[in-house]
Each structure stands twice: as C-alpha cells, then as structure tokens.
N, C-alpha and C positions, 0 to 999 in steps of 0.2 A: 857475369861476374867471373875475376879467376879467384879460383883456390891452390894456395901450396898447400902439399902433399909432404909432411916429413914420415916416410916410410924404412924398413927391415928387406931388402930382398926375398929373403927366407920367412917364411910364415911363420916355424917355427920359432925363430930368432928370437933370441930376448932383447928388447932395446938397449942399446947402448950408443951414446952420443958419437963414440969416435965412425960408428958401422951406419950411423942414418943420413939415409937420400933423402932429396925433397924433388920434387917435379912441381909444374902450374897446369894445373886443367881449367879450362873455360866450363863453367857448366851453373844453372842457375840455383842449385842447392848441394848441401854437403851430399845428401843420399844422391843424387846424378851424381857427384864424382865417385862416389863410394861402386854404384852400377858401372857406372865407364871404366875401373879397374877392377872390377871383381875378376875377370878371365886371368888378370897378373897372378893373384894369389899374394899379392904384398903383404907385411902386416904392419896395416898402417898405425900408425901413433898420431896423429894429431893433421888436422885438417882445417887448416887457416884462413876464412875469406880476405882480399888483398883491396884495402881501401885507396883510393887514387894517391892519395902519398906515398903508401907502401908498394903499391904496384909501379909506380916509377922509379924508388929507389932499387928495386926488385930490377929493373928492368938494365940499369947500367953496371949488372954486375955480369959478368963473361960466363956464368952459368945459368943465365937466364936462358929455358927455351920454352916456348909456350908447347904443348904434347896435343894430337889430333887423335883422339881418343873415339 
C-alpha cells in the first residue's frame, strides 16, 4: 500500500500549512512508515493511506515520487 506523508522538516516545527511536505512510502501499515522515517526526525502530522483513485490522481501530479525508504 502507499502512504502520503504530510510532514514539518524540523521536529520542532509547529505545523503550518504553508511549511508542510508530503512524500509516498510504500509500506504495509502506518507504524512501517512511521519506522522507515524515524532516522529523518520529521514531525509528521498526518499519514494518509492512498486508495487506487487517490493513488492515480496522486500520481499525475509532477510532485509525485514514490521514496525507497
């Protein structure tokens, strides 16, 4: 399954819309992707699984890249 990732760089970071990235990780539950980026230190906000509509809409947009985590 993939999951978006809407994440803070900064750990400390307080959220704010205009400063949040999202990446996709392949992985079969929230906690794997949570593991596969603990080394980042992100602070993640929100962790989205991508159901085949959303994943293809996902997909033809020029900031799509799948991440090899």
């Amino acid at each position: 399954m993939i999951f978006k990732v809407f994440y803070q760089e900064l750990p400390g970071e307080v959220p704010v819309r205009e400063r949040t990235q999202s990446l996709y990780v392949e992985a079969d539950s929230e906690k794997e992707v949570r593991n596969k980026l603990y080394d980042r230190k992100y602070n993640i906000e929100f962790i989205h699984p991508l159901d085949e509509a959303h994943l293809n809409y996902e997909k033809q947009s020029e900031h799509f890249k799948l991440e090899t985590v």
